[in-house]
DRENTORKOL-3810 file (N, C-alpha, C; in nm, 4 decimals):
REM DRENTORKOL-3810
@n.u->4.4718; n.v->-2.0848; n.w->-3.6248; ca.u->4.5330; ca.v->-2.2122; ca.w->-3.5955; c.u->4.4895; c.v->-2.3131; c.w->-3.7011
@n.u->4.5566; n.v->-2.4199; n.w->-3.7566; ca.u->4.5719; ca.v->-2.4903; ca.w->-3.8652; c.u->4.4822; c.v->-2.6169; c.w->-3.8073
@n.u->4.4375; n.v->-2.6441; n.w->-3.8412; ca.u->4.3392; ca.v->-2.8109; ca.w->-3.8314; c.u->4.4713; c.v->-2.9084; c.w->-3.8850
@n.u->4.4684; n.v->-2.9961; n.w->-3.7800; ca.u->4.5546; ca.v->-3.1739; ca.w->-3.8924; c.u->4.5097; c.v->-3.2027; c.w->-3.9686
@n.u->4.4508; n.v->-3.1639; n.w->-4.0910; ca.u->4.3739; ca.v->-3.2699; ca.w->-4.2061; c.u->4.4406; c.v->-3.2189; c.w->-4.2982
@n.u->4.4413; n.v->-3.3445; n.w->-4.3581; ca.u->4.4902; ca.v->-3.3492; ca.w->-4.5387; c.u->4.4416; c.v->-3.2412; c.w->-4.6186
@n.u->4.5463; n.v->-3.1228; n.w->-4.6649; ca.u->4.4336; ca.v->-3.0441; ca.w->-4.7513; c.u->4.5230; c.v->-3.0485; c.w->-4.8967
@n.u->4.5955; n.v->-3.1382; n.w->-4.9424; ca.u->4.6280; ca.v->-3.1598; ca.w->-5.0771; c.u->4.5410; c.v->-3.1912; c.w->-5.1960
@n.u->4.6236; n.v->-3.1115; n.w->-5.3011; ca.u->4.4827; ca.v->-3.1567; ca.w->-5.4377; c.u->4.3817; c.v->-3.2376; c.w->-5.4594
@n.u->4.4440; n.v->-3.3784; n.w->-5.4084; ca.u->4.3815; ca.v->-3.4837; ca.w->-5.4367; c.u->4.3105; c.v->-3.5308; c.w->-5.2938
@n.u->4.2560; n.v->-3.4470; n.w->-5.2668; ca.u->4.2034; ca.v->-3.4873; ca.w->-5.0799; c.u->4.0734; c.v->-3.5638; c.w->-5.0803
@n.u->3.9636; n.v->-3.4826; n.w->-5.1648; ca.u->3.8571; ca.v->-3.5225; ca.w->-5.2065; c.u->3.8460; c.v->-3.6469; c.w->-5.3027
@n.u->3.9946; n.v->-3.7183; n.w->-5.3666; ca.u->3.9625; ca.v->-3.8172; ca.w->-5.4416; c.u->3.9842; c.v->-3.9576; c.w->-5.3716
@n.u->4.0371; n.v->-3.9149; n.w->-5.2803; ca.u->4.0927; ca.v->-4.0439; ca.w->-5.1630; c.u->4.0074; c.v->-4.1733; c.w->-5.1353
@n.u->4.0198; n.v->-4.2287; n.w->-5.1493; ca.u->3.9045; ca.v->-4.3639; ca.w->-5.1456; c.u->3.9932; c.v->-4.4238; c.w->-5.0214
@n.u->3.8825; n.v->-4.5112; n.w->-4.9449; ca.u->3.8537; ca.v->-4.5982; ca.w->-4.8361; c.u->3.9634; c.v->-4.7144; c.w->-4.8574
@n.u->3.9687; n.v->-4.7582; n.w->-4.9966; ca.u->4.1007; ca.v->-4.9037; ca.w->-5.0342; c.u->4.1917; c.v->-4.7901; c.w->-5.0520
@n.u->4.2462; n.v->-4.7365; n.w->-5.1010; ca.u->4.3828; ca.v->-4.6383; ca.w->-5.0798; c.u->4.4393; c.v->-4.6389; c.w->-4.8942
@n.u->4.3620; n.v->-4.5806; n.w->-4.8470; ca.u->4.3390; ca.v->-4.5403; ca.w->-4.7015; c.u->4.4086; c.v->-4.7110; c.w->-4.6490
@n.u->4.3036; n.v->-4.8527; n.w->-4.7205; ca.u->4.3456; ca.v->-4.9038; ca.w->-4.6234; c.u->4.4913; c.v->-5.0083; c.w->-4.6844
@n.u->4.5706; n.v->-4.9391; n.w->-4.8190; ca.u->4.6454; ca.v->-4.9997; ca.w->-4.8701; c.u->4.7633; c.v->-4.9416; c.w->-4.7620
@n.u->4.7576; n.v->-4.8093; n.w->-4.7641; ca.u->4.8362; ca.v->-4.7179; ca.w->-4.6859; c.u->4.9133; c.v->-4.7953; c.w->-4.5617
@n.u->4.7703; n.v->-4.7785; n.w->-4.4971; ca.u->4.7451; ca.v->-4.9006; ca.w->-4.3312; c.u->4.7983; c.v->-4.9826; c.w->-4.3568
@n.u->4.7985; n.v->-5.0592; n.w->-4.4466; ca.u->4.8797; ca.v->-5.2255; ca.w->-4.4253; c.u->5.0422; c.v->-5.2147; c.w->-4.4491
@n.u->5.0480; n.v->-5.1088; n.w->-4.5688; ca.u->5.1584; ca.v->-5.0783; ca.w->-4.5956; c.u->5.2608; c.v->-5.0151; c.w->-4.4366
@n.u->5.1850; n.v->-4.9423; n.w->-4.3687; ca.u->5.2729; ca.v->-4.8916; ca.w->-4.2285; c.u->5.2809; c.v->-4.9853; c.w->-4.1265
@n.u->5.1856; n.v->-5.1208; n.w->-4.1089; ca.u->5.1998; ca.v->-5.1929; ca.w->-4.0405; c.u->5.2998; c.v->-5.2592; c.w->-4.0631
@n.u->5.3549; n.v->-5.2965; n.w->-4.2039; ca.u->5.4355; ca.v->-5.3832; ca.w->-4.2782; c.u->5.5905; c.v->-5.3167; c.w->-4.2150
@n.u->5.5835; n.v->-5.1931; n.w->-4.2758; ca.u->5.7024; ca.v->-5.0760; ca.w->-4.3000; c.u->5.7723; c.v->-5.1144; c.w->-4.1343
@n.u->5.7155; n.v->-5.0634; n.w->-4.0480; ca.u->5.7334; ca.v->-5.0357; ca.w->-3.9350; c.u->5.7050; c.v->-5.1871; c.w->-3.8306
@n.u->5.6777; n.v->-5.3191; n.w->-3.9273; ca.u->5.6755; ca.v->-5.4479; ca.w->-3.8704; c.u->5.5906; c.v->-5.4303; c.w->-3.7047
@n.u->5.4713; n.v->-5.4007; n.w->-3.7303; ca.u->5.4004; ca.v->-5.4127; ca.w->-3.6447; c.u->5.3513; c.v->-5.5417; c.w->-3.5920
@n.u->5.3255; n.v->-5.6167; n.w->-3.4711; ca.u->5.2761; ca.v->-5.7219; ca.w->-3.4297; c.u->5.1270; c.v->-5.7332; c.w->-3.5070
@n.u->5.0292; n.v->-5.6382; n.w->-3.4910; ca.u->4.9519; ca.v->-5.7038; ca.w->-3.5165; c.u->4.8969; c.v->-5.6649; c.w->-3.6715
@n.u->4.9922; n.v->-5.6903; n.w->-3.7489; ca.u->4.9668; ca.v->-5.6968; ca.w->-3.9164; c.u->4.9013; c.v->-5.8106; c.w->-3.9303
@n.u->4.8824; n.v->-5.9343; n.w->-3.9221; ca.u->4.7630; ca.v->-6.0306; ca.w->-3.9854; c.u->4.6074; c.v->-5.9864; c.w->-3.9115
@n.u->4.6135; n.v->-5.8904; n.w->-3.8291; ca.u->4.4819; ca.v->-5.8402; ca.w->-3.7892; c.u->4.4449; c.v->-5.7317; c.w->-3.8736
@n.u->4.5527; n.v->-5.6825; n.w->-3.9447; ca.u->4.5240; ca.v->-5.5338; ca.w->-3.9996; c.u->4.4865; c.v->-5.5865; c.w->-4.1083
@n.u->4.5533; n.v->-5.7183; n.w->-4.1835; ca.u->4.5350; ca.v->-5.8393; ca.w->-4.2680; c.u->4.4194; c.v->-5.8108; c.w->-4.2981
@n.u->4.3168; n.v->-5.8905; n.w->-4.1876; ca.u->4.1972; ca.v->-5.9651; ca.w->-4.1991; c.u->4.1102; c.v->-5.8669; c.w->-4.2345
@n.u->4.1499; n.v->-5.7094; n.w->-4.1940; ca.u->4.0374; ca.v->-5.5906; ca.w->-4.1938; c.u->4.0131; c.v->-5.5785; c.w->-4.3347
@n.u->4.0943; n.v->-5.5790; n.w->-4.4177; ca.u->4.0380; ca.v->-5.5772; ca.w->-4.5052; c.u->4.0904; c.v->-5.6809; c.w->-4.6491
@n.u->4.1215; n.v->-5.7995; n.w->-4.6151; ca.u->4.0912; ca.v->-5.9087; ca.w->-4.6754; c.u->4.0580; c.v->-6.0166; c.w->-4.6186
@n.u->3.9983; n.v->-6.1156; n.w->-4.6990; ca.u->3.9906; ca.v->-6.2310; ca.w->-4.6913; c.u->4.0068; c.v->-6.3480; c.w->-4.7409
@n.u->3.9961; n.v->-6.5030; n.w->-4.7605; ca.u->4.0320; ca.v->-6.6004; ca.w->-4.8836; c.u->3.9226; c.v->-6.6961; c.w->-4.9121
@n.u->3.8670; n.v->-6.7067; n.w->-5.0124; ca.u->3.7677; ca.v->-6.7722; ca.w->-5.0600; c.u->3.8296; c.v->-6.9427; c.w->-5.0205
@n.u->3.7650; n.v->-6.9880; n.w->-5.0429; ca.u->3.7679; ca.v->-7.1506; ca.w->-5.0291; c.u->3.8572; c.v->-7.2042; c.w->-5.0898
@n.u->3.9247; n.v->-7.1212; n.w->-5.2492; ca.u->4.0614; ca.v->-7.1698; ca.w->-5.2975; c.u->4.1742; c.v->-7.1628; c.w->-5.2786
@n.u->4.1446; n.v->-7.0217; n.w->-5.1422; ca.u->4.2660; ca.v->-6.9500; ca.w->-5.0634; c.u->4.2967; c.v->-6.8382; c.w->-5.1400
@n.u->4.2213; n.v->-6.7523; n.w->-5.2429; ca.u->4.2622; ca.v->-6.6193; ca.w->-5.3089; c.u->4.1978; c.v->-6.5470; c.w->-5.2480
@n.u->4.2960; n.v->-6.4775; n.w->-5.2133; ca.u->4.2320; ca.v->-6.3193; ca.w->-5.1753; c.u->4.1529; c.v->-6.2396; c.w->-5.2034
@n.u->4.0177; n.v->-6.1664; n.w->-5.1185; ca.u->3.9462; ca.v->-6.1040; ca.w->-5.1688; c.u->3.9202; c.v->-6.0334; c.w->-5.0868
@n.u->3.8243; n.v->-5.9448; n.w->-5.1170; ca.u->3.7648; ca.v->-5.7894; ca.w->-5.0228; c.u->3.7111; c.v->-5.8559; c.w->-4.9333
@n.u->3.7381; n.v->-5.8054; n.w->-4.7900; ca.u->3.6743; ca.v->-5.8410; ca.w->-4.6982; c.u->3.5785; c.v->-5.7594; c.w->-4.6912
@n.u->3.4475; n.v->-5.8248; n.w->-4.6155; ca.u->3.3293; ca.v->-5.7807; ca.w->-4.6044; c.u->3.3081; c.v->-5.6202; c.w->-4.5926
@n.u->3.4206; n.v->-5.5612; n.w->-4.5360; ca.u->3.4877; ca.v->-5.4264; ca.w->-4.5082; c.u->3.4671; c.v->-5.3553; c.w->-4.6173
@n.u->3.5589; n.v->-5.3893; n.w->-4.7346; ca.u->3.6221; ca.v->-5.3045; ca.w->-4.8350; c.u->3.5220; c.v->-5.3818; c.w->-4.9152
@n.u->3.4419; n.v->-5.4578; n.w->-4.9365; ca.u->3.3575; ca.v->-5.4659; ca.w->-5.0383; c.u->3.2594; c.v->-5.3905; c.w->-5.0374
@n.u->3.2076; n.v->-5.3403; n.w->-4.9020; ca.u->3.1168; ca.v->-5.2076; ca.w->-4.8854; c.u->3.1782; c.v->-5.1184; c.w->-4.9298
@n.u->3.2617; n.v->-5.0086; n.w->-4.8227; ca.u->3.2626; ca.v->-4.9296; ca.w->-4.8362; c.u->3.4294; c.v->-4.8974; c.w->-4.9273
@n.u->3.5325; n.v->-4.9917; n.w->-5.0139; ca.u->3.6375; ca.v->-4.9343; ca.w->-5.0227; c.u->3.6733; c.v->-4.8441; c.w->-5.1414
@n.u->3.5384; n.v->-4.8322; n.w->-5.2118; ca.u->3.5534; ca.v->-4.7329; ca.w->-5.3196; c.u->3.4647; c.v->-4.6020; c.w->-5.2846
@n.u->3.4179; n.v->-4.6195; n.w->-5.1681; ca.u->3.3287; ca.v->-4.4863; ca.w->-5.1184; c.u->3.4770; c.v->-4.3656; c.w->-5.1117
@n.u->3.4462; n.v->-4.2807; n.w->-5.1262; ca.u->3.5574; ca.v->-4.1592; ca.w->-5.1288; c.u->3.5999; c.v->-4.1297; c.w->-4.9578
@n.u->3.6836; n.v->-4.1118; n.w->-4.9265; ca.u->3.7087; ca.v->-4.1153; ca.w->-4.7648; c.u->3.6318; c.v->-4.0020; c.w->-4.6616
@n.u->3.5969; n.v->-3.9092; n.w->-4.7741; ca.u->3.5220; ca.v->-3.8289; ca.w->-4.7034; c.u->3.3433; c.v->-3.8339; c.w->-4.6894
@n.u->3.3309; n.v->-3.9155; n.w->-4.7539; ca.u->3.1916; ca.v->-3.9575; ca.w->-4.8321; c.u->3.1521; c.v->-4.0470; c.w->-4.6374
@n.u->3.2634; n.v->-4.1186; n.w->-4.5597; ca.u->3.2294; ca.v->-4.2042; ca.w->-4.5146; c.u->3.2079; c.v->-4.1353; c.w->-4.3714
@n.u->3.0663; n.v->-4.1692; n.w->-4.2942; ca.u->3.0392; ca.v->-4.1218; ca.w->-4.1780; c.u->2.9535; c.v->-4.1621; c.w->-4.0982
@n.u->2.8992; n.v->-4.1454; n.w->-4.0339; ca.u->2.7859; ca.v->-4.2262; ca.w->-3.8761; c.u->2.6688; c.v->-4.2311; c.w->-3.9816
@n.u->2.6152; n.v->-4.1332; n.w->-4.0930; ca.u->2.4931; ca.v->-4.1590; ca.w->-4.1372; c.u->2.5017; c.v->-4.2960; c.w->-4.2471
@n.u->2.6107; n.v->-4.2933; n.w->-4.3180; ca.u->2.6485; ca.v->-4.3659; ca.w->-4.4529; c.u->2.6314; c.v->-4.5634; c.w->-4.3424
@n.u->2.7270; n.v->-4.5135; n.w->-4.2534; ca.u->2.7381; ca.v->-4.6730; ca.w->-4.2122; c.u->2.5770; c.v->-4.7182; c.w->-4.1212
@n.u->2.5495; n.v->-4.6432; n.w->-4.0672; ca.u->2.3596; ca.v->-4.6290; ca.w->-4.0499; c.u->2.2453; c.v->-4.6575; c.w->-4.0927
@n.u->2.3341; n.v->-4.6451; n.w->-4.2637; ca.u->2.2208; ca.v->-4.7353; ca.w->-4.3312; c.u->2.1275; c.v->-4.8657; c.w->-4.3522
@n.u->2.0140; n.v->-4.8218; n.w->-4.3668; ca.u->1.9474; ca.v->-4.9703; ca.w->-4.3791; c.u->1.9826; c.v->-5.0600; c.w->-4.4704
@n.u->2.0678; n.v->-5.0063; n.w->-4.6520; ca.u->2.0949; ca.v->-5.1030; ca.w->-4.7163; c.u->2.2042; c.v->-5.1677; c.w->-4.7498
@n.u->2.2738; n.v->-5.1400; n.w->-4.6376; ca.u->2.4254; ca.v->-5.2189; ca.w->-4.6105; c.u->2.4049; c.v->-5.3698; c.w->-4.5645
@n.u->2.5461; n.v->-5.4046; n.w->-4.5656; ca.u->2.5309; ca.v->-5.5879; ca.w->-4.5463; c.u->2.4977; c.v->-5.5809; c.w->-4.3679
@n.u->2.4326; n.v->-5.6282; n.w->-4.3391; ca.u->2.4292; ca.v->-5.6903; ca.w->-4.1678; c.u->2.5263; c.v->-5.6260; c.w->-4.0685
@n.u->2.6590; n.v->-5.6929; n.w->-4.1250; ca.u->2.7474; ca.v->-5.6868; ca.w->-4.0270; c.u->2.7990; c.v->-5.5547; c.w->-3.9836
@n.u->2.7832; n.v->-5.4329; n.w->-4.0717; ca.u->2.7939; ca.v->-5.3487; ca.w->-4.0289; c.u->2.6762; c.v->-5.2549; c.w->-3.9399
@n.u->2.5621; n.v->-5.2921; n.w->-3.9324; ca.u->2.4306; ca.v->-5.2275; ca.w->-3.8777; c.u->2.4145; c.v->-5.2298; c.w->-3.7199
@n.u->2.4647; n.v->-5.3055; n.w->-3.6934; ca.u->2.4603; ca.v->-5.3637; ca.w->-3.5180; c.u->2.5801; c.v->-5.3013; c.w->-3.4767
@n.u->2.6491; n.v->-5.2456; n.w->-3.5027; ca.u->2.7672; ca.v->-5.2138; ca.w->-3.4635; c.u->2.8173; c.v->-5.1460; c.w->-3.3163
@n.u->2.6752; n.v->-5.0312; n.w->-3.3103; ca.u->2.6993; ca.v->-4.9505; ca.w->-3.1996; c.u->2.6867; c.v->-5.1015; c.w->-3.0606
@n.u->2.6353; n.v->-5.2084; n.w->-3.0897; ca.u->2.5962; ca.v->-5.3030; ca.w->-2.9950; c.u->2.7405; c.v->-5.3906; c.w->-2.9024
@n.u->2.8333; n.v->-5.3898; n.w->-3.0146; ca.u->2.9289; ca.v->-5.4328; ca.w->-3.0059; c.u->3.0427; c.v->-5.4119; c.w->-2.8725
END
């Protein structure tokens, strides 16, 4: 029996911002309600109003998609906001 996972060439090169260009892109496609939430996941706007990596994708959005897991986000030398998480 076949597993659902991606097993194309490029499986292992997949990065975390691809993954979440994808996401915004299907929220868009398919005009989902809550696209300015899918928005916020992974951007944000500096004080001049330009867009930038949200706290999200400035961690982890060049980590490779498979790279990312319970030990990686566990870490002690990540930003804050991700460490407390299980609390949430």
């Amino acid at each position: 029996m076949a597993l659902s996972r991606f097993a194309g060439p490029d499986a292992d090169k997949v990065t975390i911002r691809e993954l979440a260009v994808d996401y915004v892109t299907d929220y868009r496609v398919n005009g989902k309600k809550s696209l300015s939430k899918a928005l916020r996941m992974v951007t944000r706007h500096d004080d001049e109003g330009k867009a930038k990596d949200s706290t999200l994708m400035a961690y982890f959005g060049d980590f490779k998609a498979h790279e990312v897991g319970t030990d990686l986000i566990k870490r002690d030398d990540q930003p804050g906001a991700f460490s407390d998480q299980a609390d949430v």
